[in-house]
C-alpha positions as CSV (number, residue, x, y, z in Angstrom):
1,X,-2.0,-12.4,-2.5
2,X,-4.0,-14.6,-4.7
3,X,-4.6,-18.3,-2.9
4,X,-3.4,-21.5,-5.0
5,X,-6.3,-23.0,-5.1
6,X,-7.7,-19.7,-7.1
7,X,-5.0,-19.7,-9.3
8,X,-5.8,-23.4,-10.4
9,X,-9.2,-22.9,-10.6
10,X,-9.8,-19.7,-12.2
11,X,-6.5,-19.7,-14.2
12,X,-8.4,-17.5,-17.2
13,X,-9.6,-15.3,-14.7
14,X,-6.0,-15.0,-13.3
15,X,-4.9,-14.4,-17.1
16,X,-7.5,-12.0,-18.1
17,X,-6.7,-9.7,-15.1
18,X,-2.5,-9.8,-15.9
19,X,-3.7,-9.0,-19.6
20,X,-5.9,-6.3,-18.7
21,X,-3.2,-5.0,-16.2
22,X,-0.8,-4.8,-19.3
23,X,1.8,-7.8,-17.5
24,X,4.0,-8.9,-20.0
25,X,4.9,-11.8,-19.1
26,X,1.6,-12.8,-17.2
27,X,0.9,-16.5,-19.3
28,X,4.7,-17.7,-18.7
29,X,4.3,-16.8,-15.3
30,X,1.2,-18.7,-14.7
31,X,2.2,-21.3,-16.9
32,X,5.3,-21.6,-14.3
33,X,2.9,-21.7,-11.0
34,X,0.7,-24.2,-12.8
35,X,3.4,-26.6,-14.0
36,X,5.2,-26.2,-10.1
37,X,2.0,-27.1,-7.9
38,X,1.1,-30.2,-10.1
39,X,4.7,-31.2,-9.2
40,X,4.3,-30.2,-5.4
41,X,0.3,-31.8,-5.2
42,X,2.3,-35.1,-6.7
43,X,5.5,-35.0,-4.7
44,X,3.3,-34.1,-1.4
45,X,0.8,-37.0,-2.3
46,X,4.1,-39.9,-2.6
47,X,5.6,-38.0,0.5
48,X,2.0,-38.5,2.6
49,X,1.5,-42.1,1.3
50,X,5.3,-42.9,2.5
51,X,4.6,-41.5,5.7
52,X,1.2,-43.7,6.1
53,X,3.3,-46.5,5.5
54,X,6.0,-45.8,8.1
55,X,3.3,-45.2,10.5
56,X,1.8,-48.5,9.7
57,X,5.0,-50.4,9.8
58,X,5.7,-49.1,13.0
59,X,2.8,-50.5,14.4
60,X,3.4,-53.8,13.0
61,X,6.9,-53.2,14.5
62,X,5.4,-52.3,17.5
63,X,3.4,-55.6,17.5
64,X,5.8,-58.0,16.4
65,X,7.1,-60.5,18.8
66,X,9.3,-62.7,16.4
67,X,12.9,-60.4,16.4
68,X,13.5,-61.9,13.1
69,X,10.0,-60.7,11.7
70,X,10.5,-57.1,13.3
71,X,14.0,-56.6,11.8
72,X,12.7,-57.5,8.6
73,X,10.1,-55.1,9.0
74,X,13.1,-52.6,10.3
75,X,15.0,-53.5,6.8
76,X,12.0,-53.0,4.5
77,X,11.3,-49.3,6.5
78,X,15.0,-48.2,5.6
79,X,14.2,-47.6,1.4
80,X,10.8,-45.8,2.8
81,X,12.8,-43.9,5.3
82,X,15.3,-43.2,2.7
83,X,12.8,-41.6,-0.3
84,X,11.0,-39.3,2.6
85,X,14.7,-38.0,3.2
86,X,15.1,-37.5,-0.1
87,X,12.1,-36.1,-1.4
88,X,11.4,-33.8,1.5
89,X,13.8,-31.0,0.9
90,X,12.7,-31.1,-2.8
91,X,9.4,-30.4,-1.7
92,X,10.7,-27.3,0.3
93,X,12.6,-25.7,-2.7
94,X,9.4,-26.2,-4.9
95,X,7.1,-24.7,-2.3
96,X,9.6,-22.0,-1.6
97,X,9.7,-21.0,-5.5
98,X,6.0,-21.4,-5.9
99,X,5.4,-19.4,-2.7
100,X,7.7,-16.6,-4.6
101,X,6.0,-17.0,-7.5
102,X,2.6,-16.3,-6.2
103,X,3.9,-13.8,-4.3
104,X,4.4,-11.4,-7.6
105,X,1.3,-12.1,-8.8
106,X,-0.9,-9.0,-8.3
107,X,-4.3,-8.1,-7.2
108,X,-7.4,-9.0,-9.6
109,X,-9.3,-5.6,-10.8
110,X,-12.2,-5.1,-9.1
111,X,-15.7,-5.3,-11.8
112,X,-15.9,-2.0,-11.8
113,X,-12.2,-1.0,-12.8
114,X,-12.8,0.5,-16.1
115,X,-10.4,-1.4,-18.7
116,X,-7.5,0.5,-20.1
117,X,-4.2,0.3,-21.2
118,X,-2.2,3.0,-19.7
119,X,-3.0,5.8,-17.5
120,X,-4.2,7.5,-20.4
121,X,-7.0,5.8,-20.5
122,X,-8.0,6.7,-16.3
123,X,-11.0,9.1,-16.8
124,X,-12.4,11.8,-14.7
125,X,-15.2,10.7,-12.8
126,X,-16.1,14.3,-10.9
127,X,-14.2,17.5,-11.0
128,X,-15.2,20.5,-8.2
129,X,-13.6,24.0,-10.1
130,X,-12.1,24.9,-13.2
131,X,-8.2,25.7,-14.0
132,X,-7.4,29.3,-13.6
133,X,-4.4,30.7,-13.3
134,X,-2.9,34.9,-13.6
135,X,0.4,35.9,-15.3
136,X,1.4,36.9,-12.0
137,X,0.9,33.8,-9.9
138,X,4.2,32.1,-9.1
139,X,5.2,28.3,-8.2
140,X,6.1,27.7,-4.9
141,X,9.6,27.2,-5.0
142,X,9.3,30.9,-6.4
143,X,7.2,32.2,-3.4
144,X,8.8,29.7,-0.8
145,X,12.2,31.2,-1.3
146,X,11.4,34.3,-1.5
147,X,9.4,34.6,1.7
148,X,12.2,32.7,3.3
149,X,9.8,29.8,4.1
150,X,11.6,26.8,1.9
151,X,14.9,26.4,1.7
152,X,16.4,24.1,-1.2
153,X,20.6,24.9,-1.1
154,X,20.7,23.6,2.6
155,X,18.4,20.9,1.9
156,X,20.8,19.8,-0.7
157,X,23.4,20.9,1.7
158,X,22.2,18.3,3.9
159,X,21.3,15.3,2.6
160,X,21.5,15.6,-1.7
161,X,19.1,16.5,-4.4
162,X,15.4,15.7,-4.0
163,X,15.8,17.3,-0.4
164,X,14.6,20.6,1.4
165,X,14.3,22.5,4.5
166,X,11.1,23.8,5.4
167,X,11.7,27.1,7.6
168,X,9.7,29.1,10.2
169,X,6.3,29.5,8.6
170,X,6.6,27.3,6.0
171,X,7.3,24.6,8.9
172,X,4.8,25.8,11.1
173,X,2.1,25.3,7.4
174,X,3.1,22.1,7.0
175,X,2.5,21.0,10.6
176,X,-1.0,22.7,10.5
177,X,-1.8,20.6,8.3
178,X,-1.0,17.9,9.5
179,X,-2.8,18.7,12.8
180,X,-5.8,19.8,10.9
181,X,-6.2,16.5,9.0
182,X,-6.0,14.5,11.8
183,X,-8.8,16.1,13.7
184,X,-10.6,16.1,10.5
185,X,-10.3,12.5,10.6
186,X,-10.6,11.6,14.5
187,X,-13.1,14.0,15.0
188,X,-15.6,14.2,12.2
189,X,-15.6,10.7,10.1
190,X,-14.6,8.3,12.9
191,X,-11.4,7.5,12.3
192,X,-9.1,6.0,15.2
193,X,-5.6,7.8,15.4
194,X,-2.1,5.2,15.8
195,X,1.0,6.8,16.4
196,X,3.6,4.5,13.9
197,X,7.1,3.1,14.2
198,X,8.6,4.2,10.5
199,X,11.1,1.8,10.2
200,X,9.1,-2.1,10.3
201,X,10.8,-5.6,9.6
202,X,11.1,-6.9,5.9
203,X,8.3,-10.0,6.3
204,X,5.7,-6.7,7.1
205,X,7.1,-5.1,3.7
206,X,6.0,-8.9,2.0
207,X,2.5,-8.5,4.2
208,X,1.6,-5.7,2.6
209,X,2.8,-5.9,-0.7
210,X,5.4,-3.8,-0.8
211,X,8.1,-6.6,-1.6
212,X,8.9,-8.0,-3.6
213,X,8.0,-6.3,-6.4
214,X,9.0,-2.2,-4.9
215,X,12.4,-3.2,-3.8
216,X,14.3,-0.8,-5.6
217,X,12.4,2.0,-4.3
218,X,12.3,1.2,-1.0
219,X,15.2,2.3,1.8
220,X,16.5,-0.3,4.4
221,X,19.4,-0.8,6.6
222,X,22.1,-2.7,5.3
223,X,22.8,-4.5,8.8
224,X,19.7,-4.8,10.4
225,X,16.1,-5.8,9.5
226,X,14.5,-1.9,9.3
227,X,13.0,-0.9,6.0
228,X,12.0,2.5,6.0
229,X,7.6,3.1,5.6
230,X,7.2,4.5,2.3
231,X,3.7,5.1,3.6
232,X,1.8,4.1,6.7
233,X,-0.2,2.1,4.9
234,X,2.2,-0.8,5.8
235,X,2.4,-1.0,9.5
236,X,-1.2,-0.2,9.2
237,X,-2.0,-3.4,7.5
238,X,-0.3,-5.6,10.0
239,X,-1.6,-4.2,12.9
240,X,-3.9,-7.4,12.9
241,X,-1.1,-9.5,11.2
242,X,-1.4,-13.2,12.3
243,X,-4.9,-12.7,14.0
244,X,-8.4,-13.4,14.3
245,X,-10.8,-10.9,14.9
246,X,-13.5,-11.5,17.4
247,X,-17.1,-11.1,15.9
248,X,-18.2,-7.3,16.7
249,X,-14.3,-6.5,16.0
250,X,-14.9,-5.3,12.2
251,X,-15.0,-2.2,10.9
252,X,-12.0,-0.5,12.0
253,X,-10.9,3.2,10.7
254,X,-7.6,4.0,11.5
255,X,-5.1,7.3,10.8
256,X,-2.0,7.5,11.0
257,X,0.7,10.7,9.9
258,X,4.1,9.1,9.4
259,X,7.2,10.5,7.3
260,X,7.4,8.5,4.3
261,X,10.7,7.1,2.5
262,X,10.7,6.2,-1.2
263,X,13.5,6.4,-4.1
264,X,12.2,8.7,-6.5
265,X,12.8,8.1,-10.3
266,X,13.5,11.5,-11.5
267,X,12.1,13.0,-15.2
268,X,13.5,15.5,-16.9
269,X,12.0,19.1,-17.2
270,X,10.2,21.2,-14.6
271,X,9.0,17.8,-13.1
272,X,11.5,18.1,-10.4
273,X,11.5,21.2,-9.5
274,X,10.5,22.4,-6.0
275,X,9.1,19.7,-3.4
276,X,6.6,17.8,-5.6
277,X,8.6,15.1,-5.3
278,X,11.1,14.2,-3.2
279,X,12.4,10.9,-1.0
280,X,11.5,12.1,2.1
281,X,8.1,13.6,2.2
282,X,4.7,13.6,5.4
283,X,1.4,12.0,4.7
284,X,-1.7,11.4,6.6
285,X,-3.0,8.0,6.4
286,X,-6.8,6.5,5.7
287,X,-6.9,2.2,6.7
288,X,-10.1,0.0,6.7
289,X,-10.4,-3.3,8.2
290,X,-14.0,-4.8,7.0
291,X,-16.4,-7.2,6.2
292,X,-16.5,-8.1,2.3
293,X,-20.0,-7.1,1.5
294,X,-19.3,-3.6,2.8
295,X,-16.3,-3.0,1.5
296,X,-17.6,-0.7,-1.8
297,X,-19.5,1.3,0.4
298,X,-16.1,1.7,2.7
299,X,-14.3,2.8,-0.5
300,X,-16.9,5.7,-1.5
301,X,-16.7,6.8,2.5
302,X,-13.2,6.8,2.0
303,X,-13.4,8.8,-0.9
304,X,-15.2,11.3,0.8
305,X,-13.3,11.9,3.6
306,X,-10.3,12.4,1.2
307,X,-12.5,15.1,-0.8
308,X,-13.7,16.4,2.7
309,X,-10.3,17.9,3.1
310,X,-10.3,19.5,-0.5
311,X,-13.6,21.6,0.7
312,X,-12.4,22.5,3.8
313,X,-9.4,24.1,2.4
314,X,-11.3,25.6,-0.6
315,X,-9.1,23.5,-3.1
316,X,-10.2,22.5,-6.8
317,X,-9.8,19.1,-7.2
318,X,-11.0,16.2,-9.1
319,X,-11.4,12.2,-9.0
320,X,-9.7,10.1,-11.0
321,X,-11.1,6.6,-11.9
322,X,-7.5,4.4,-12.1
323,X,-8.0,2.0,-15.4
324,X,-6.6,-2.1,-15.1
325,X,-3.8,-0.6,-16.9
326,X,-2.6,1.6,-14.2
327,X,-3.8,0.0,-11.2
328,X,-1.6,-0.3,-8.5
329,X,-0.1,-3.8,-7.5
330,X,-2.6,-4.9,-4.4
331,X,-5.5,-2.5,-5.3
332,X,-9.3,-4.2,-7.1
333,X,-10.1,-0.6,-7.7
334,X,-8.6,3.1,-7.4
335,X,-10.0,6.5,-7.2
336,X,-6.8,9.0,-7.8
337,X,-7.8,12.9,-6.0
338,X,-6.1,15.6,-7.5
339,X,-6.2,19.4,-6.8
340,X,-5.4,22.2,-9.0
341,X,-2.1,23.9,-8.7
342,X,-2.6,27.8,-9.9
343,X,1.4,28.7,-9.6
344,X,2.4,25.0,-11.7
345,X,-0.1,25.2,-14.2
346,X,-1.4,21.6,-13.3
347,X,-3.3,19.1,-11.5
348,X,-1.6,17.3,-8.3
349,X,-2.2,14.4,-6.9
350,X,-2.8,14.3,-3.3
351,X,-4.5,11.1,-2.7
352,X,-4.8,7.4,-4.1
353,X,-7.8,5.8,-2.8
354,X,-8.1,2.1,-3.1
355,X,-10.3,-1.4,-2.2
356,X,-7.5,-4.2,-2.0
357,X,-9.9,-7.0,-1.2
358,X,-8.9,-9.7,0.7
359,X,-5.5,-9.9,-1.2
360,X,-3.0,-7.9,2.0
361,X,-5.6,-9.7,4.5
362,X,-4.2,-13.3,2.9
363,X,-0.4,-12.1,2.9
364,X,-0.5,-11.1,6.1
365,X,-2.6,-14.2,7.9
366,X,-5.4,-11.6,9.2
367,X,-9.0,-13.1,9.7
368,X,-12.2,-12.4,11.2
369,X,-15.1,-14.5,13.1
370,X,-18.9,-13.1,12.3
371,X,-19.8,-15.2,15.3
372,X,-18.6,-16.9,18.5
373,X,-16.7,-20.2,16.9
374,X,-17.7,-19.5,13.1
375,X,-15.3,-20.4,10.8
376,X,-12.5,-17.6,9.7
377,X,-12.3,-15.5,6.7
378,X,-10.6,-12.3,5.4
379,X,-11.5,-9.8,5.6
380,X,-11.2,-6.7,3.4
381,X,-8.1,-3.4,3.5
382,X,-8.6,-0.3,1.9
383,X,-6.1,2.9,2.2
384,X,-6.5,6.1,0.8
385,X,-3.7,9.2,1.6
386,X,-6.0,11.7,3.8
387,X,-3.7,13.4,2.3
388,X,-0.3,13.8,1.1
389,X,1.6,17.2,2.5
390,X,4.4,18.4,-0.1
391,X,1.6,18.5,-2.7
392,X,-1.3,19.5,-0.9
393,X,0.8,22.4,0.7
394,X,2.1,23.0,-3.2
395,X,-1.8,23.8,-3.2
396,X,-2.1,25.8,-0.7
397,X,0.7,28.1,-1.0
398,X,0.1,28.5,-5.0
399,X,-4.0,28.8,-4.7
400,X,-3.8,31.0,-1.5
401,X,-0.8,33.9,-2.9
402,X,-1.7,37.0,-3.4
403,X,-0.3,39.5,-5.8
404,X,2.3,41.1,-3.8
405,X,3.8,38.0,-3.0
406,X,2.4,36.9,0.5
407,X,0.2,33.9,1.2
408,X,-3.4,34.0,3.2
409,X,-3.4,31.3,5.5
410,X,-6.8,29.0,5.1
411,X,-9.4,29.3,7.7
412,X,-9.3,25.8,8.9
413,X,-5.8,26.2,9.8
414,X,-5.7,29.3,11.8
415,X,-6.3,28.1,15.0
416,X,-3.0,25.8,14.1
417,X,-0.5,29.0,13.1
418,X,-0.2,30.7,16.6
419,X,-2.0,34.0,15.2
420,X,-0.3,34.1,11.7
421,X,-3.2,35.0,9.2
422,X,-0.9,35.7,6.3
423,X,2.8,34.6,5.8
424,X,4.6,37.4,4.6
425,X,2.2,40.3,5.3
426,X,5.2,42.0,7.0
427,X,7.1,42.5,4.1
């Protein structure tokens, strides 16, 4: 989140970046923070003065020996007492509101976030093979079902629409995957594996900007306080919730593979079909913890390691530069991956890679020391998707068919598949 003190003193910086993020009604709600902490600075100033003199009566309370002198100093204490009691639960709702308030305020773009007004305007910064596609590829709800490998009727069987039961090899691809991106990660960019709990408590939804401004896609328990990850992202930012980090502690790389839970707005059309997008749905996770100065360099590592998995499983992709316009709510700056879907017809996103600055670091109280006893300061999250399954195996399945209907299984995840080389090949 954005600090007060910010907000007051770079209120047209706070403006421009709500106008360049296309926020509506970005001046009325600053206008509202504004008008609410000269009220709390004021209130807060009469309520510290009040309190000065209440300590300084009681020392002259203290002091008196006259018992007609200290009551009167008693009596003229009561109207003091009095105000404080009223004025201090005042306080409280304005702070409360004005904490709220801030709260929904998001992210500043980062210098380098090229302007734009919708996602229209996001540009392709790098693109690794051209779109192709043969009149006889097929999507992979097509080739899932018939190689017996997806199965959508007792998906919906199961659980509703936007649901699906991944079956035998199909299962057994996903989970290679899985296991294949995680000891890309561990293995060869340094990356340090946690193993996540996928249901957290609301205040780490706030931490990580999640709430309040997803609640209506989000999944919680209606009796308890367990909201359902919608990516790891956000029990990986509060792993260092509330602490200090000793000097030495900074960078840390973790991953994470965790089921993810979201409400999916459906579109109309062929948008829906197959498993492209659903409300349960796997995804590896990327999280930095580091200094400021390094956290641009971080981001293009992160990138990398994100693309890393593209080339190892011989995908097409590209890389999206996200505009102001389209920026996410806690990201400075965005690089979108996308690979090339030969059965759809059309580019997939697989990853969102993004710098969020110090702005989760502040919501969630998470500081670090460059040296012994130096004074604390935020440091910097970034998260990128290392990457996301349904669409990534959409990818694989649809770029990997082969005429008669069966799919080669990529090098990189053979040693994963228990000697399975081609699904299908027996029929």
């Amino acid at each position: 989140m954005l600090s007060l003190q910010f907000i007051r003193e770079h209120t047209d910086v706070v403006r421009k970046s709500l106008a360049d993020r296309q926020t509506a009604s970005g001046d009325a709600a600053i206008d509202e923070i504004l008008r609410l902490d000269e009220r709390r600075r004021a209130l807060l100033a009469e309520v510290e003065a009040l309190r000065a003199e209440q300590n300084a009566a009681g020392k002259q309370i203290g002091a008196a020996k006259d018992p007609v002198e200290r009551q009167r100093l008693i009596d003229a204490m009561k109207s003091v007492s009095t105000r404080v009691d009223d004025l201090t639960p005042i306080l409280g709702a304005i702070e409360g509101t004005l904490d709220g308030l801030v709260m929904e305020i998001p992210n500043i773009p980062d210098a380098a976030t090229p302007y734009g007004k919708s996602e229209d305007a996001n540009r392709v910064a790098k693109q690794h093979g051209e779109e192709y596609t043969d009149a006889w590829r097929k999507p992979h709800y097509v080739l899932g079902e018939a190689l017996d490998i997806i199965d959508f009727e007792r998906g919906v069987r199961l659980s509703g629409s936007r649901f699906y039961v991944l079956k035998g090899a199909g299962a057994r691809l996903q989970r290679a995957l899985i296991a294949f991106m995680l000891e890309l990660h561990i293995d060869k960019h340094g990356y340090r594996e946690m193993y996540l709990p996928a249901m957290v408590k609301e205040e780490t939804m706030w931490h990580s900007g999640q709430l309040p401004k997803f609640r209506d896609n989000l999944y919680h328990d209606a009796e308890e306080d367990f909201w359902f990850v919608p990516t790891a992202e956000v029990p990986l930012t509060n792993m260092h919730g509330g602490e200090i980090l000793e000097p030495g502690t900074l960078p840390l790389h973790y991953v994470a593979y965790t089921p993810c839970f979201r409400r999916e707005k459906m579109s109309a059309g062929r948008d829906v079909r197959g498993i492209k997008r659903g409300h349960q749905f796997d995804k590896v996770e990327m999280y930095k913890f580091c200094e400021p100065e390094r956290s641009a360099d971080e981001l293009e590592a992160m990138l990398e390691d994100a693309l890393n998995v593209c080339r190892a499983l011989d995908l097409r992709y590209r890389v999206i530069e996200i505009c102001t316009g389209d920026l996410g709510f806690n990201a400075a700056r965005t690089y979108d991956v996308e690979v090339w879907s030969s059965g759809l017809g059309e580019w997939l996103e697989v990853s969102s890679v993004s710098n969020c600055g110090e702005f989760q670091a502040r919501r969630a109280n998470i500081r670090f020391r460059r040296e012994p006893g130096g004074k604390p300061e935020f440091p910097h999250t970034l998260n990128g998707s290392g990457l996301a399954l349904p669409r990534t195996m959409i990818a694989v399945m649809e770029n990997y068919q082969r005429e008669d209907g069966s799919i080669d299984v990529p090098d990189v995840l053979l040693p994963f598949m228990g000697g399975i080389a081609r699904i299908g090949a027996d029929r």
